[in-house]
C-alpha positions in Angstrom: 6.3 -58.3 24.0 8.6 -55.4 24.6 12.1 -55.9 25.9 15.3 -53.3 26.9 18.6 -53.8 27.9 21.1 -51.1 28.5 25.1 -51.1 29.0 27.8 -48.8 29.8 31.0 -48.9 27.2 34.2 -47.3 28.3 34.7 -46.1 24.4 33.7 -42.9 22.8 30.4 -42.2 21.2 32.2 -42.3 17.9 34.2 -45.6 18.5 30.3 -47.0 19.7 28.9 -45.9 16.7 31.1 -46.8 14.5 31.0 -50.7 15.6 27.6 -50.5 15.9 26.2 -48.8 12.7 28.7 -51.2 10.6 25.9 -53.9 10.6 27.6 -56.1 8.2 30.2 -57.0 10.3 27.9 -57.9 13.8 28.7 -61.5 12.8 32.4 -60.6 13.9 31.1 -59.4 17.5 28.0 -61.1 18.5 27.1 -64.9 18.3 23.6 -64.0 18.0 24.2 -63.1 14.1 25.5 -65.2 11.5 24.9 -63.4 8.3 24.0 -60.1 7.3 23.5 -58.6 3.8 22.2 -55.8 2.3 19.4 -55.9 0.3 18.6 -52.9 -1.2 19.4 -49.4 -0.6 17.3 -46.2 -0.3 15.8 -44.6 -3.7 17.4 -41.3 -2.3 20.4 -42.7 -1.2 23.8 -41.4 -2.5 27.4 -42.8 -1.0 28.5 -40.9 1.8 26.2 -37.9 2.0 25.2 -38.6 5.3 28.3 -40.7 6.3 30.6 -43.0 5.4 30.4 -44.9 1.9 28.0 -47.7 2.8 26.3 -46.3 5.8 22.9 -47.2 6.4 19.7 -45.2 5.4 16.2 -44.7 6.2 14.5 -47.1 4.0 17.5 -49.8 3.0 16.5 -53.3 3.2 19.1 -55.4 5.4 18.6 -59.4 5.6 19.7 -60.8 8.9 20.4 -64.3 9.6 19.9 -65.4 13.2 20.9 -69.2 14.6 17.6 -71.0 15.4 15.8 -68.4 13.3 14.5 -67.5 10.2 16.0 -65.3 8.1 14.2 -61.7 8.1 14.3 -58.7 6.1 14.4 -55.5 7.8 13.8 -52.4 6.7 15.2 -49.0 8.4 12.6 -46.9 9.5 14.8 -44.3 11.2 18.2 -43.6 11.2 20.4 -40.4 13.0 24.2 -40.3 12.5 24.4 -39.3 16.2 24.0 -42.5 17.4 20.3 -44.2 16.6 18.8 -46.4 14.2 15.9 -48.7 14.1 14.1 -50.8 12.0 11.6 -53.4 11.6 10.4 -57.1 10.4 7.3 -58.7 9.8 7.2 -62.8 9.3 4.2 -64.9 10.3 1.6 -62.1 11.6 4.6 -60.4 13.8 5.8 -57.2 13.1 9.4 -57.0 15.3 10.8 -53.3 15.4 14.0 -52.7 17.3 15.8 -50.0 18.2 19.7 -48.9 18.8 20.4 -45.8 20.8 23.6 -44.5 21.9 23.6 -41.5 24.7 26.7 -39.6 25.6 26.9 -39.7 29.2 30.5 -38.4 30.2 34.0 -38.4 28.5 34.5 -41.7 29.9 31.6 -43.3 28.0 28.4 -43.8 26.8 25.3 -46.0 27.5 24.1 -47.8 24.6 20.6 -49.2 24.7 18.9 -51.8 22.6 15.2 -52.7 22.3 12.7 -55.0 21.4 8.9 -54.5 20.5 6.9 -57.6 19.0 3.2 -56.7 17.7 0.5 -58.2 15.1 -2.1 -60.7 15.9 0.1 -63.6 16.5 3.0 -61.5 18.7 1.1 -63.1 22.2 1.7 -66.4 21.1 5.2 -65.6 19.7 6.3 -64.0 22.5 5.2 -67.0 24.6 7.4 -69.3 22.6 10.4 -67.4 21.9 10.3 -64.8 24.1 13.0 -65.8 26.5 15.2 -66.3 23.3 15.0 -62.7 22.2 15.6 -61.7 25.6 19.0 -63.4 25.4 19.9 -62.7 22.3 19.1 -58.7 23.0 21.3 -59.2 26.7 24.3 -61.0 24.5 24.2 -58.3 21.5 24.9 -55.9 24.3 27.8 -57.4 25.8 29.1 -58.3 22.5 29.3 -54.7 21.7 30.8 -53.7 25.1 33.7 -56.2 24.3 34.0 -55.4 21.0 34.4 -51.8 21.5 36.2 -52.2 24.9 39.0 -53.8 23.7 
């Protein structure tokens, strides 16, 4: 299963990024989120080398708590302070990897794209039963954002 969504935000790239790379505090913006906590941080990571104290890394751990869904673990597998990160779960023969991309398209805004990809031996089956949920949960993340940095 692969899904995309895309919106427009009247806010700067930074103000975007900012909300958006600030992944313990989604449970403030989007319904589809009701915990999140870091795990563990990169072996190489050091407090704001790359950006603000606390900022995300290739390789930290985050755990995510979803209603009507287990709680994951997901690691970051890439991570650009210009406006993209993803990173990925496995549970139950799935491997989910999702993606977060901001791109600067004029001083009044930017487009901010988010991404689903389910794979593994089970993802067929998956997909089939929780598809549609994932769908809306990727749609209302996105308009959560919008709000949340539109306001």
């Amino acid at each position: 299963m692969y899904y995309e969504t895309s919106v427009r935000v009247a806010a700067s790239a930074d103000q975007v990024w900012a909300v958006l790379r600030d992944v313990e505090r989604w449970p403030e913006w989007t319904p589809t989120v009701s915990r999140v906590d870091r795990v563990e941080s990169a072996p190489e990571y050091v407090p704001g080398a790359d950006g603000p104290a606390g900022e995300l890394t290739k390789g930290d751990v985050v755990s995510i708590k979803q209603p009507r869904m287990p709680t994951l673990s997901w690691t970051v597998l890439d991570w650009s302070p210009a406006g993209f990160f993803s990173w990925s779960a496995s549970s139950g023969g799935v491997t989910t990897v999702a993606e977060h991309r901001i791109d600067r398209t004029d001083d009044l805004g930017v487009t901010v794209t988010l991404s689903v990809r389910q794979s593994g031996p089970l993802a067929p089956v998956v997909g089939l039963l929780t598809g549609r949920q994932t769908r809306r949960y990727v749609d209302t993340e996105a308009e959560g954002l919008k709000r949340r940095c539109e306001r």
